[in-house]
C-alpha positions in Angstrom: -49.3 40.7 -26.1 -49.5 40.8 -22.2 -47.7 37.8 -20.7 -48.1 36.5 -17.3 -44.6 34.6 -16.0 -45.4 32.4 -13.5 -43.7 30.6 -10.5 -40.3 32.2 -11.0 -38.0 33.7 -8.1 -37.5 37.1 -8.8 -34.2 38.8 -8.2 -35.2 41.7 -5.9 -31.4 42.8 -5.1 -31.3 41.3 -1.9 -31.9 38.1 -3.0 -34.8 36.1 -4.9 -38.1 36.1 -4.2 -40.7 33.7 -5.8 -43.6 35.6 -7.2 -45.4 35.5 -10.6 -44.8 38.7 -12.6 -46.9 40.4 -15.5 -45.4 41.8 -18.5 -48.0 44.7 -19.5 -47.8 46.8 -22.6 -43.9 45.7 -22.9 -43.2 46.9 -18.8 -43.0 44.9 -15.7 -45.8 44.6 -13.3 -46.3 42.9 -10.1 -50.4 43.3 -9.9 -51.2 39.8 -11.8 -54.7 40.0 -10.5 -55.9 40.3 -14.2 -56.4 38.8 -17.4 -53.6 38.0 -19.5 -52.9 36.7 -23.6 -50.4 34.3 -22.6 -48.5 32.7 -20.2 -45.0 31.3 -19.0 -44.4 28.8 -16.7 -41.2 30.0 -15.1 -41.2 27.1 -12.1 -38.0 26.3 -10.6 -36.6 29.0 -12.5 -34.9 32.4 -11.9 -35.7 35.8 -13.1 -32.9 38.4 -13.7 -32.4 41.6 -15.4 -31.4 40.9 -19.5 -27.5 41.6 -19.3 -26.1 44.4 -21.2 -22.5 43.6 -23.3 -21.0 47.0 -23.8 -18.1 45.3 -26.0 -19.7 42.9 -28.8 -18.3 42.7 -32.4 -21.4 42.2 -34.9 -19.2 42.2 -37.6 -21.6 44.2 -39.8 -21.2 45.7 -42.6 -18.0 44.1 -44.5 -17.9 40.9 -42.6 -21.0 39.1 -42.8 -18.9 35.7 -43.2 -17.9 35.7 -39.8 -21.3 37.3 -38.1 -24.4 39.3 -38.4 -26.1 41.2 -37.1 -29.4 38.7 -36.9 -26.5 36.2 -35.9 -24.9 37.6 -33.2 -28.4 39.6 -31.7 -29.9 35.8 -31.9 -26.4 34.6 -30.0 -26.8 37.6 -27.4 -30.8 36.5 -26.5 -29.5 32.8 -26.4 -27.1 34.1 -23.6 -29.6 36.2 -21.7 -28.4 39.9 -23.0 -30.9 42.3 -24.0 -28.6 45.2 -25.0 -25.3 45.1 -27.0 -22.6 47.9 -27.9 -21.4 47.4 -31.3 -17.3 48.1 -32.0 -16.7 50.1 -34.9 -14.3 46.8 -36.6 -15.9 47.1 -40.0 -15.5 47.9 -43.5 -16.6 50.7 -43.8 -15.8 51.9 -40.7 -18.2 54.3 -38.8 -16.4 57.5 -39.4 -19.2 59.7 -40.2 -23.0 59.9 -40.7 -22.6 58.1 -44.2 -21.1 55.2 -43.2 -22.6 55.0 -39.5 -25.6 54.9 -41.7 -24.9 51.3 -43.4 -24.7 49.7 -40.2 -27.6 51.5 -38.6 -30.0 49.8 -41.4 -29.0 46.7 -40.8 -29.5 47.0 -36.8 -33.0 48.7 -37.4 -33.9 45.4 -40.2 -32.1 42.8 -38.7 -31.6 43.3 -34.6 -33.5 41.5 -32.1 -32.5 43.5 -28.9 -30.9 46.6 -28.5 -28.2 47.4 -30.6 -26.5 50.5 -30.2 -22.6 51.0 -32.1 -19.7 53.1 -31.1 -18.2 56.0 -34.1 -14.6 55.3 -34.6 -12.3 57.7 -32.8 -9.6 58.2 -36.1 -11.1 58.1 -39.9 -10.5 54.7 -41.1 -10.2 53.4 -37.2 -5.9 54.1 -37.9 -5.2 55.2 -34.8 -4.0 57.9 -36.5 -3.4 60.9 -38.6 -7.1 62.6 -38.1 -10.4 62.6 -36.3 -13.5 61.0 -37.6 -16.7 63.4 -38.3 -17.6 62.5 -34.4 -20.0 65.7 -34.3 -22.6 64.4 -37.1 -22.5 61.0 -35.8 -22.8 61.8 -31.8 -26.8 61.7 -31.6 -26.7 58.0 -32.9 -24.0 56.1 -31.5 -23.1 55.7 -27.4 -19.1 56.5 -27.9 -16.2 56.3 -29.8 -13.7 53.6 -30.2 -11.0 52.4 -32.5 -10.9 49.4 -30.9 -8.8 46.7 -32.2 -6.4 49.5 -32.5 -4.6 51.9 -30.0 -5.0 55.4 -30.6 -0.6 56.2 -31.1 -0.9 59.8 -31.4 -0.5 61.9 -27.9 -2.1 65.0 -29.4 -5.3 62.8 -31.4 -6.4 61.4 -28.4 -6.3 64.6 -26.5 -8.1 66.2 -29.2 -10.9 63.4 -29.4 -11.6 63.9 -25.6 -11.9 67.4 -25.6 -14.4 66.7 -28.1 -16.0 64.2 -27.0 -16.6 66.0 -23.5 -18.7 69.0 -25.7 -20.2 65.6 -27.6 -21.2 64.5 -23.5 -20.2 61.3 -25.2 -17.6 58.3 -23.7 -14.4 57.6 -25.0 -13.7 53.7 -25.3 -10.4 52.9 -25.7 -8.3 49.8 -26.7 -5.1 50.7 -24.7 -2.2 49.4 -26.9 1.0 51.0 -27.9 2.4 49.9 -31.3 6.0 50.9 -30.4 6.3 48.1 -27.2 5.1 45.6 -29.6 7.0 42.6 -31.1 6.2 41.3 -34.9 4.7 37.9 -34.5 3.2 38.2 -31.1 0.2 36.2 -30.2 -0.1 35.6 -26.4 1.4 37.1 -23.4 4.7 37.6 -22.6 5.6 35.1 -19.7 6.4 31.6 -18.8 4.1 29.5 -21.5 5.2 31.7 -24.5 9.2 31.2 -23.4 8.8 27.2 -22.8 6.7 27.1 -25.9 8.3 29.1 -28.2 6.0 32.0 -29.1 6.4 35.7 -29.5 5.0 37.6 -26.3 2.9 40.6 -26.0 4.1 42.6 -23.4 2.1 44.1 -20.4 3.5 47.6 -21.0 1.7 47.2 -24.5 -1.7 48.2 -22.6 -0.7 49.8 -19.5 2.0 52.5 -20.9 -1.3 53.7 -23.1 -4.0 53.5 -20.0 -1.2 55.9 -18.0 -1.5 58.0 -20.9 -4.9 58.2 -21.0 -5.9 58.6 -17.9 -3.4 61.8 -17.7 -5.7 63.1 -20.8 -8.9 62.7 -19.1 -7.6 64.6 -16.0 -6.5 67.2 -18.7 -9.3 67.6 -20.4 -12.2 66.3 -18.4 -13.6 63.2 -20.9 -15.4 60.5 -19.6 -12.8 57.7 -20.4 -13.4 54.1 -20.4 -10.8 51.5 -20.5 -11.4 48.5 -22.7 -10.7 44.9 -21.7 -8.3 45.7 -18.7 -5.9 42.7 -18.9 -2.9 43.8 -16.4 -2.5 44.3 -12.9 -0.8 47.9 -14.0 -3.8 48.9 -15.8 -5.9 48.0 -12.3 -4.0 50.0 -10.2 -3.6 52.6 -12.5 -7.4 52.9 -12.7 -7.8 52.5 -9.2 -5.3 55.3 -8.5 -7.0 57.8 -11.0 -10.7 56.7 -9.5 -9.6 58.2 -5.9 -8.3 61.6 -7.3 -12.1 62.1 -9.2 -11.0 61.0 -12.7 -14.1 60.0 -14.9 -12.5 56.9 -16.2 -14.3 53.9 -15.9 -13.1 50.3 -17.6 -14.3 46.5 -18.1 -12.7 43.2 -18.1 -14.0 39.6 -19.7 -14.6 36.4 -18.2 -11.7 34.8 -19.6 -9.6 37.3 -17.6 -11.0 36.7 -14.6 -10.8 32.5 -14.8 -7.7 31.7 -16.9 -4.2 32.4 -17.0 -1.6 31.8 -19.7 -0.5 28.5 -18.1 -3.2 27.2 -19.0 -3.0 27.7 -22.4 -3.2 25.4 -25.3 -2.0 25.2 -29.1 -4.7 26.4 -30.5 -6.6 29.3 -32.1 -9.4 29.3 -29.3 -6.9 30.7 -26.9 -5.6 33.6 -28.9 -7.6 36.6 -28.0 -6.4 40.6 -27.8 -4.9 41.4 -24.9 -4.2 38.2 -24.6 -4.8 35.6 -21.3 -2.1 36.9 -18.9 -0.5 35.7 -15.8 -1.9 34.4 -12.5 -0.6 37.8 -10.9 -2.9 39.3 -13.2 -5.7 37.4 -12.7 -5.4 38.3 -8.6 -5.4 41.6 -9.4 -8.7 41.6 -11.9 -9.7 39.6 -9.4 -9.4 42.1 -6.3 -10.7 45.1 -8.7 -13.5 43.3 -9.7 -14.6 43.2 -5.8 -13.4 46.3 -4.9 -15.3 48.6 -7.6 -11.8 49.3 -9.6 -13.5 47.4 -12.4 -16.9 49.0 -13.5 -18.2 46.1 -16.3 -17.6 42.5 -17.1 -18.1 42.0 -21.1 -17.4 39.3 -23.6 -15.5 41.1 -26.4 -17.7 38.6 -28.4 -15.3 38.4 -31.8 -16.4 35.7 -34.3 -14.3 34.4 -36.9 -14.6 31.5 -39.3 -13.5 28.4 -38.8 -10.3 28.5 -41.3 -9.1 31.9 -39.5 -9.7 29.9 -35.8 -8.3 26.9 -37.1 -3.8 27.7 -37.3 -2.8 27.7 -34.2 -1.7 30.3 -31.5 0.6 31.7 -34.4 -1.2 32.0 -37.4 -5.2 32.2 -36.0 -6.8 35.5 -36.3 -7.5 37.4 -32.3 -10.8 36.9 -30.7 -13.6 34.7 -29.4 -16.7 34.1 -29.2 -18.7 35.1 -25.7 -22.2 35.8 -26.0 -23.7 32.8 -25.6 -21.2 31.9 -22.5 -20.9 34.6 -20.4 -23.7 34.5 -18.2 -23.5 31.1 -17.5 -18.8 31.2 -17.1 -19.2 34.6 -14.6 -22.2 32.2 -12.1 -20.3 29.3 -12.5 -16.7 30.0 -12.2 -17.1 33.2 -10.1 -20.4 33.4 -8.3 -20.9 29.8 -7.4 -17.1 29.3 -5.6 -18.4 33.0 -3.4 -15.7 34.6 -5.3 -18.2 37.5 -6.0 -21.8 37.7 -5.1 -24.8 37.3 -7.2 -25.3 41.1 -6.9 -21.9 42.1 -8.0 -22.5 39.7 -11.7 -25.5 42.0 -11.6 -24.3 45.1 -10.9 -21.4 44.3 -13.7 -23.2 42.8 -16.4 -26.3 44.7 -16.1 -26.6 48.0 -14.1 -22.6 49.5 -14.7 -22.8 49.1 -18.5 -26.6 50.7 -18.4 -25.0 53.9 -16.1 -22.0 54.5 -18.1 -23.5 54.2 -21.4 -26.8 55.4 -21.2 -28.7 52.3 -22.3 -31.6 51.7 -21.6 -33.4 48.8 -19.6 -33.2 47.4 -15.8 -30.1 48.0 -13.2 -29.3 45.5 -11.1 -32.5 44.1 -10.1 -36.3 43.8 -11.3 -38.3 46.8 -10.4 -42.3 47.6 -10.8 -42.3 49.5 -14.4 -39.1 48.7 -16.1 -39.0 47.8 -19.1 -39.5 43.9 -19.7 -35.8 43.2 -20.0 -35.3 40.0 -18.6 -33.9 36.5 -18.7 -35.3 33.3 -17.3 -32.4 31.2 -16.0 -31.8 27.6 -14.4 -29.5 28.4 -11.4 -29.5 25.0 -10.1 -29.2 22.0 -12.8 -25.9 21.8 -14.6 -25.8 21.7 -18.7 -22.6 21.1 -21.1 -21.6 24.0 -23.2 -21.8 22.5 -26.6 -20.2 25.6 -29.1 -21.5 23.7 -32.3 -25.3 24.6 -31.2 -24.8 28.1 -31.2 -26.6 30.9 -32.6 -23.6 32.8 -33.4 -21.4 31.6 -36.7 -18.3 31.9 -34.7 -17.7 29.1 -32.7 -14.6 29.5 -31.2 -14.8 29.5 -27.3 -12.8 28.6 -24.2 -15.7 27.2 -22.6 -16.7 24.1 -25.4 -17.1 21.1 -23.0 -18.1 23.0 -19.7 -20.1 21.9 -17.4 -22.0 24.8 -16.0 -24.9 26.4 -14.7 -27.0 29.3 -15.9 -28.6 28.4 -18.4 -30.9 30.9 -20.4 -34.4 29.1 -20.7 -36.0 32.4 -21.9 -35.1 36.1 -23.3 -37.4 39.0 -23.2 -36.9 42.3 -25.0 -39.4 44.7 -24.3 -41.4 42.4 -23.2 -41.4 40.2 -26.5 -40.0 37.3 -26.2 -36.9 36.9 -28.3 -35.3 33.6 -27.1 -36.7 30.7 -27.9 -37.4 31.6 -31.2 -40.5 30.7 -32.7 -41.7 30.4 -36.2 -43.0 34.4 -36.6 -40.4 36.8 -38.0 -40.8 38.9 -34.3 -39.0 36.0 -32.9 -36.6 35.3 -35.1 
């Protein structure tokens, strides 16, 4: 179905531009001097690029209670993302074409947008003792990651970069070193977890592993990408290693780049791994964010239940929810106050993640024959984030309450329109 959009202002990279656009045979066209099946009326509204999460936990196959894949690919279109990278934090894990194979047929029955999943590094996504099959499961995923878990072993993760590099695949890796670790520890290490009473998790945790990392890819010439950078070590490790030509690349989420651990609360919604760190921290995010250090703002979108959210910073499970925030938290908190431009959220939520992936779909702007990827977004009237109307079954979020703006009126994937979703089974 060709469908015309009009009235919108279209994000042209220097700015917006009102101008109606035609979606043709699932690509973007600017001649609208024709007949079309349908029509949007995109009036007062603005037209972007559909974001691309490179860090998203669908939680399928093993953990269907706490996501899906329809779930969390309906939660992504709510949010205006159009293509998601799946972590390998599932039973079974990905660890060779067998098991990638269970969670492919869900994606291919069950996806709405582009879903594309990482192979674990280790079999069994341990960390440890020896190499998944990476080789038979390379043509189908965009990486390898054990995320959730820190690769310990010196020699594996030198071993999984030199073969990644033949693979010309990325490593992704959750920087976190088990031995600097303290039992019980469930937010960072500084002043809220000494007045309160909780066990810290210490910076060197993340940045002790990023050093050793990014000596690896120097060795051995891997593209290596740093997950959810949450220390002013790992920036200026990474910025350090970027000026000497190391292909390392890295990503940071929202909550990073607003919070800090003062202002933290008693409950599970602020527990996330790495944890919320100090207001040092933040700066520097901050600063690497605008000066290119940081390639990628994600979510690392991790639904739970309700029970595992509900004990506390102690006893709740790691992780929240993000897809169904993010666009709307990066404008508001960080675009809107001229801490970054408009073009940066593009270039770190849609074009970086596209580049160092290889995913498919628009860069930072709308272009003449792209693919329809797109979102349609109210820029200027504020809405309250209300976490019980969301798509995704986890519902745990720092942002319940907020008043923001950016919020998604419509989602096209390949020119189909996925958010809202109507009554046929091609919109959910």
């Amino acid at each position: 179905m060709d469908i015309l959009v009009r009235g919108g202002k279209v994000y042209t990279g220097s700015g917006f531009q009102r101008q109606d656009i035609g979606i043709i045979d699932g690509r973007i066209s600017f001649d609208t001097d024709r007949s079309f099946d349908d029509s949007f009326d995109a009036s007062g509204l603005y037209i972007i690029p559909g974001l691309a999460d490179a860090h998203v936990h669908l939680r399928e196959p093993g953990f269907s209670y706490k996501e899906t894949i329809r779930t969390g690919t309906m939660a992504a279109a709510h949010g205006g993302v159009t293509s998601v990278l799946a972590m390998p934090n599932l039973n079974p894990a990905p660890c060779d074409r067998a098991s990638l194979e269970k969670e492919l047929e869900l994606i291919r029955r069950d996806a709405l947008i582009e879903v594309i999943p990482f192979g674990a590094i280790t079999m069994g996504r341990k960390g440890r003792g020896e190499l998944s099959d990476m080789e038979s499961m390379a043509p189908y995923v965009c990486g390898f990651s054990d995320d959730g878990t820190g690769v310990q072993e010196e020699e594996l993760m030198e071993a999984a970069m030199r073969k990644a590099a033949k693979l010309h695949k990325v490593i992704s890796a959750h920087c976190e070193d088990e031995n600097e670790l303290k039992p019980g520890g469930c937010i960072h290490d500084g002043a809220y977890a000494r007045e309160h009473g909780h066990v810290g998790i210490n910076s060197e945790s993340e940045w002790k592993q990023v050093e050793r990392d990014i000596r690896l890819a120097e060795k051995t010439g891997a593209a290596y990408h740093v997950c959810h950078v949450s220390t002013k070590e790992s920036v200026r490790l990474i910025r350090e290693a970027k000026k000497r030509g190391v292909k390392v690349t890295c990503e940071t989420g929202p909550h990073y780049l607003i919070y800090t651990d003062m202002d933290l609360k008693e409950s599970g919604a602020w527990k996330m791994n790495p944890p919320i760190r100090s207001a040092e921290d933040r700066e520097e995010l901050v600063k690497g964010i605008k000066d290119g250090t940081i390639d990628c703002i994600i979510t690392d979108h991790a639904p739970h239940s309700a029970e595992e959210k509900g004990k506390g910073l102690d006893g709740s499970a790691f992780g929240i929810t993000g897809l169904e925030t993010s666009l709307a938290a990066v404008y508001t908190y960080l675009v809107e106050p001229g801490i970054i431009s408009f073009a940066d959220m593009m270039r770190l939520m849609s074009e970086a993640p596209r580049k160092i992936f290889g995913i498919s779909g628009p860069g930072a702007f709308l272009k003449e024959g792209d693919e329809a990827d797109l979102a349609i977004v109210d820029l200027e009237n504020s809405c309250r984030i209300d976490a019980s109307k969301f798509y995704s079954m986890g519902r745990s979020t720092l942002f319940d309450g907020a008043e923001v703006k950016g919020r998604v009126m419509a989602t096209f994937y390949k020119g189909r329109m996925v958010y809202p979703f109507g009554s046929s089974d091609d919109r959910g």
